[in-house]
ZADRENMAR-130556 format. One record per residue (C-alpha): residue in one letter; x, y, z. Coordinates in steps of 0.02 Angstrom, whole numbers, plus 50000, padded with zeros to 5 digits. Example, Ala and Ser with C-alpha at 12.3 -4.5 7.8 and 13.67 -1.06 7.14 Angstrom:
A506154977550390/S506844994750357/
//
This chain:
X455885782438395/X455155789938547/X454855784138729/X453405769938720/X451995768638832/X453045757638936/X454595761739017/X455505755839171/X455645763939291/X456805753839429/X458445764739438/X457475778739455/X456295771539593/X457945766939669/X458645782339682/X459295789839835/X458115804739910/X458565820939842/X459215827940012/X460405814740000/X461005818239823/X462565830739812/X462425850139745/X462335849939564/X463485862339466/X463155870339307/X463475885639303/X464725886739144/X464005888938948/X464715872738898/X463645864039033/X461975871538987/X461145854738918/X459295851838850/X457995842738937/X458075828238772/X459745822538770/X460345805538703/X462325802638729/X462435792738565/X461525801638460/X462915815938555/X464215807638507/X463915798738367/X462535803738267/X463045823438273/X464715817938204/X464105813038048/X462785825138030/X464405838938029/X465175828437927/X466515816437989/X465525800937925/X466825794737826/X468195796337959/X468975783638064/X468195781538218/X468475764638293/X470255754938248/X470605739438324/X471115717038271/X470705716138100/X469275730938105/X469225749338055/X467535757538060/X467255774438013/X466175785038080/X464705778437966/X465305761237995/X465175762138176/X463355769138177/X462885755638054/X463325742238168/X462545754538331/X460935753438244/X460815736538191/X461135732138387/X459985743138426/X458585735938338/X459165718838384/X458875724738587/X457205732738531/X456375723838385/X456985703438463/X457345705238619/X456035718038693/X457025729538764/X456105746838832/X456825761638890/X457425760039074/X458215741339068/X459575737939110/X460665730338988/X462505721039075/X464065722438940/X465255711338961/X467045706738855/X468765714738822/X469035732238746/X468525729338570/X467645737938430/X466185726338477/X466015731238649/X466125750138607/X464675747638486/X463655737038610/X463865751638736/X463345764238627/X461775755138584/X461135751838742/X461175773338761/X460215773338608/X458915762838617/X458765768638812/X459405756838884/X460555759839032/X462285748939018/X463075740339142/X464755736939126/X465635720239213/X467535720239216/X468085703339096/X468995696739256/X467315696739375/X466605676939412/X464865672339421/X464585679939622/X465135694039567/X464055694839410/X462585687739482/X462605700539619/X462745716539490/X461365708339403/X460285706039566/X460735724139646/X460095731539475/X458845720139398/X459725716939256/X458345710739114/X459705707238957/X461535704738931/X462435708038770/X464205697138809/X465945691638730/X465675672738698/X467345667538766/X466735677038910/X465045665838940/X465705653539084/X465385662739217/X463895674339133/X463005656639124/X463335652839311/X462535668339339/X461255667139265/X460645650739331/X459345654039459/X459295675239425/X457615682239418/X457765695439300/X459145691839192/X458205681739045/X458815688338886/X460735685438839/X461565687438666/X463405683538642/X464605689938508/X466125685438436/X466715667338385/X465145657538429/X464005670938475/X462475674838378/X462165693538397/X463155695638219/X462205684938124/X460505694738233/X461145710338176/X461165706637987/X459205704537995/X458875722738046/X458975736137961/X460605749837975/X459265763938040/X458825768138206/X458215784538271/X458995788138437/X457725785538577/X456925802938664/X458035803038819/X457955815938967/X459575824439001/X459215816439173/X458975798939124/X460015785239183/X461095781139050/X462525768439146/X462615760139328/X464545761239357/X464935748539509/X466345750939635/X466795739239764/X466645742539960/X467525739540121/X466225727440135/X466215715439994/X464725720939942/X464875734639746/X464025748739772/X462985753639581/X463365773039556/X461915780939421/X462455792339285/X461415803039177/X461565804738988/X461925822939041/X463435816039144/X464175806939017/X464055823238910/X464845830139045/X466335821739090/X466805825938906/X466415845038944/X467655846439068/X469435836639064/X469555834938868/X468775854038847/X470015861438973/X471555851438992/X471785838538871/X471045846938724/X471155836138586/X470975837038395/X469955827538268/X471525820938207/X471915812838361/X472045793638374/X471735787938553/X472365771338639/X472735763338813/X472505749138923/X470805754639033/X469455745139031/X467725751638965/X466735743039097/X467805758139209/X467355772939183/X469105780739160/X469045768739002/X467495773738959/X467995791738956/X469665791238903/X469565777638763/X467525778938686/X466835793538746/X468085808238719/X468845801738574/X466825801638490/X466715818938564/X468195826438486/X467705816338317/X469265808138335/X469905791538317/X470205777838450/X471285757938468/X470185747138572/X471225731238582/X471255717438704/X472685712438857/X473755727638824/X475345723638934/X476765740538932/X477665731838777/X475975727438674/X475295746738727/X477275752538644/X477085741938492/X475155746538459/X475765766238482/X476865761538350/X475745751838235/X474235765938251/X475425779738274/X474135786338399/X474585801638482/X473565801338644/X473835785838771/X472845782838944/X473365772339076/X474195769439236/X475825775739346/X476315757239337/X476215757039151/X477095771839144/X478545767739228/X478855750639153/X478585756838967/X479755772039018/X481225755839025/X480855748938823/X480305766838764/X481855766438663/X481415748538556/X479915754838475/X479585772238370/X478195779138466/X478745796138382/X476725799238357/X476345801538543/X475965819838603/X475035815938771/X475045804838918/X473625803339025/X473915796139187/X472475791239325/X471825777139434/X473125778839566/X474245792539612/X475645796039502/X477405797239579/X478365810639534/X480085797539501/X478865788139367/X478515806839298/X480335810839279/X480505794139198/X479195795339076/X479725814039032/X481705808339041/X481075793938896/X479735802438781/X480025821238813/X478305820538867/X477635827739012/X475875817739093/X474185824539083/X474085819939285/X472185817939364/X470995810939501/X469455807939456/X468165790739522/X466755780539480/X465445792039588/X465865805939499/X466225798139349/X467835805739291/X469215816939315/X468845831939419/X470695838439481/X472215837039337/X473535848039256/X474365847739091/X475915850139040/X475755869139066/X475205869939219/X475895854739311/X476805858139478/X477965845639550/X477315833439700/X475335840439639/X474055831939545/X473535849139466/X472105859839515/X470235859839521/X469425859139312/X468225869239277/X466455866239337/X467145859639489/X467385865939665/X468605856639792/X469225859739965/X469905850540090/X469255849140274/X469125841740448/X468165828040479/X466505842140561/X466695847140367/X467675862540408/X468745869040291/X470525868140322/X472115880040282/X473205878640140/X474485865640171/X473665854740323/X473025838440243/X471175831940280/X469835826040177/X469495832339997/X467795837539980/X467135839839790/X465515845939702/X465145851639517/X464285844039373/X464255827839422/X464055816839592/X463705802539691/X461955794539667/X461885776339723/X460745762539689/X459795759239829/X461115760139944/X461145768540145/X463015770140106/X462765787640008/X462485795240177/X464345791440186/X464885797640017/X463925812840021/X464045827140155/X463195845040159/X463115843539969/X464705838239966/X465575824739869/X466665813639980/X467885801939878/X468715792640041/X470485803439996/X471595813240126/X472285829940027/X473255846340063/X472995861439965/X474415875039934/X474135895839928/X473995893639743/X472625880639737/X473755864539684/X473015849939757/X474425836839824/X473675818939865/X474165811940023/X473275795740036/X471545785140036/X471105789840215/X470995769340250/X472805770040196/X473535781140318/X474785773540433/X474715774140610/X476455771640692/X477015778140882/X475875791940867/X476255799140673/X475365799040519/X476145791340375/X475555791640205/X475585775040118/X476035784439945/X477395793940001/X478445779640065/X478055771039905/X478655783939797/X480195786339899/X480565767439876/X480415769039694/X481825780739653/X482845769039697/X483685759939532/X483395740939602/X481425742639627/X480555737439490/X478785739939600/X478075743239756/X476455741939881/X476695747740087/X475385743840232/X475285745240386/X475435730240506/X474835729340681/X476225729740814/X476085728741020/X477295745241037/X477205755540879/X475175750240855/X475685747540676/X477495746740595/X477725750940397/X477765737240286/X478425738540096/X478125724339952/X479435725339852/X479685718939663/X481205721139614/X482185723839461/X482675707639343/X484445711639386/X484365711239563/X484225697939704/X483475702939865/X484565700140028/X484585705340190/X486115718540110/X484805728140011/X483255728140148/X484705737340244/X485085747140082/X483375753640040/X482885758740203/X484455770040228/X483915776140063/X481985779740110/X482845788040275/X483735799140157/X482455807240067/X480955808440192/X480555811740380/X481535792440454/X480045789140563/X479145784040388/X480405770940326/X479835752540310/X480415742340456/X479885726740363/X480275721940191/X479785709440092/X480425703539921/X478995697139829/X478525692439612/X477205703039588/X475615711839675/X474055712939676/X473165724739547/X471455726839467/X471145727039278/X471235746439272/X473075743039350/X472545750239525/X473645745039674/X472595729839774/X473255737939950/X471915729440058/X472435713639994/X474425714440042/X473525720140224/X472645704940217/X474255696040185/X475285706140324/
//
């Protein structure tokens, strides 16, 4: 199939103006992509064209599709969106359920049949739905049934959104699927066509829809797995992020397709289900967060996870006390990185080889980083500002004035405050809204965080900053603490000395509180703004 007569046009129309966009980089072999590119037909198709049809590409409940398998069922979707429900090439197409085989194969239809997806986290409610659906027109939804609550609400009263096909216990899309045929030839795609909408939230309330190319996707798998993880086809990926974010959809679907490996997509992964399915798939390659991390790094020992040969750890800044543990545990040492939904994935990391303590690693290749004042002035190594990134892919958003604040001089501007050393290591300091004020000195919200966590009674923590008449804001730490302890005035006393010890005293917490758990989104990223809400 080729592009028809009529295509749609709206994310492109919605576009911000080229002088807004960031400077593109692609400079490298392994980034020289054709103008007719297709991510699935990338991923997928080429696979079994070089012959890894009949390996295992998706594992999850009760399912095990090889690579044949899995295209099968892409196909059939395919021609379900096409042939009954009239999709062309430019809709937008919402996805919306848990990480299952299902999901994966909706997702990789949509790309296709050229479509672009739009992912929805399984935890979003109807505003939230219905307002990704308004921002970018969304015509069709393919959706988990016992996820169709709110995706009703939503769709009461939407303008666009009229076609929606559930799956799963109740849905219909199965039984849709077995009346088209198991052939689909992937649709003519540009290189530069939108292929997803990834949305973020902002300051405001109000997501902001970040475009991606089919060349980004391809991208994103050119870079991290090419230079730092480097898997094998023999790998069997797993973890806990969700596909609607794109360090899911990298980490657990795309690389694993691009390495013609094998990956576990399986639903409400807490640290002792992620041990037990690393056990039960013997998978050798695990994504998700610090938090995870450090709470499997306690039951490690209960399971044989013998199988696992890399740790890849993003989302949120990785202390180096939850390294130690991991690496104390499992022998392994974390595949560390920063990456976002603007620019898609992972653009700073370091492996094992390379990994220097208190750093998140150093620029991949492709990329170019620096950090700098706020007149976009490069600073010196060690003085911490904001990090300033550009390479093979960038911010575009969807009709939105706020790219004028992502994007600087061709410059991408992720919101983060950095230092850089002599050698080009990259250390994170903070989100620049999550630097503390107090009598006149910076603090890093981070830091005191990570010097709260060494000690043996806390379990977790989050630390704000809270307005105060003399200071202008004191430091405030959230503490969850270990099953085994009580809080009391005793340890406030105690872990305060002990943050005192470690780092500079003016950044200890002069406010403690004890509480059950915090506030985290589904990819397991610290809620901060809500605890300053609370404070």
């Amino acid at each position: 199939m080729t592009y028809s007569a009529h295509r749609d046009t709206f994310v492109l129309d919605n576009l911000p103006p080229p002088e807004d966009w960031p400077e593109f980089l692609f400079d490298r072999p392994e980034l020289q992509f054709p103008e007719k590119l297709n991510a699935t037909q990338e991923l997928l198709d080429k696979a079994i064209v070089e012959g890894h049809g009949d390996r295992p590409a998706i594992l999850g409940k009760n399912t095990h599709l090889s690579y044949s398998q899995l295209q099968a069922k892409v196909n059939r979707i395919a021609n379900v969106l096409v042939n009954d429900l009239g999709l062309v090439p430019g809709n937008r197409v919402l996805l919306r359920g848990g990480n299952t085989p299902m999901l994966a194969a909706c997702w990789l239809a949509v790309i296709k049949a050229g479509g672009v997806a739009v992912g929805t986290m399984p935890l979003l409610r109807a505003k939230e739905l219905k307002d990704a659906a308004r921002l970018a027109a969304v015509s069709h939804a393919l959706c988990d049934h016992a996820l169709a609550d709110e995706l009703e609400k939503a769709r009461e009263g939407s303008e666009h959104l009229q076609h929606v096909v559930y799956f799963g216990e109740g849905g219909s899309l199965e039984a849709a699927m077995q009346a088209q045929p198991d052939t689909f030839n992937a649709v003519e795609t540009a290189a530069n066509d939108p292929a997803l909408i990834g949305f973020t939230s902002g300051t405001t309330g109000v997501p902001k829809g970040t475009v991606h190319f089919h060349r980004d996707v391809m991208a994103m798998c050119e870079v991290f797995p090419r230079h730092c993880l480097k898997p094998e086809a023999s790998d069997v990926f797993i973890g806990t992020p969700p596909l609607a974010f794109t360090f899911g959809l990298g980490g657990l679907l795309c690389f694993p397709l691009w390495a013609r490996a094998s990956t576990v997509l399986l639903e409400k992964l807490n640290p002792e289900a992620l041990l037990q399915a690393i056990q039960d798939y013997r998978a050798t390659i695990c994504f998700t967060s610090p938090t995870a991390y450090r709470q499997m790094s306690m039951m490690v020992d209960r399971y044989d996870i013998s199988s696992l040969k890399k740790s890849v750890s993003a989302g949120e800044a990785l202390p180096d006390d939850t390294r130690r543990r991991w690496r104390e545990a499992t022998g392994i040492e974390i595949h560390d990185g920063i990456g976002g939904t603007e620019l898609i994935h992972i653009y700073i990391a370091s492996g094992p080889e390379d990994f220097r303590q208190g750093a998140i690693g150093k620029v991949l290749p492709g990329y170019v980083a620096q950090v700098v004042d706020d007149n976009m002035q490069p600073l010196p190594p060690g003085e911490a500002g904001m990090l300033a990134v550009k390479g093979p892919t960038g911010c575009r958003y969807l009709a939105d004035d706020r790219q004028k604040n992502y994007v600087r001089d061709g410059w991408n501007l992720p919101g983060d405050a950095f230092r850089m050393d002599e050698d080009g290591y990259f250390y994170y300091v903070a989100r620049v809204d999550d630097i503390i004020v107090t009598s006149g000195y910076n603090v890093s919200s981070p830091e005191v965080e990570w010097a709260l966590l060494a000690h043996p009674a806390v379990a977790e923590c989050g630390v704000v900053g809270v307005p105060d008449p003399d200071r202008g804001q004191i430091i405030r730490a959230f503490v969850v603490l270990k099953p085994e302890y009580q809080g009391s005035d005793a340890l406030v006393t105690e872990l305060q000395n002990f943050v005192k010890e470690s780092v500079a005293p003016y950044k200890y917490p002069r406010s403690i509180r004890f509480v059950d758990s915090l506030p985290r989104t589904e990819s397991g990223k610290l809620q901060r703004h809500r605890l300053k809400e609370e404070a």
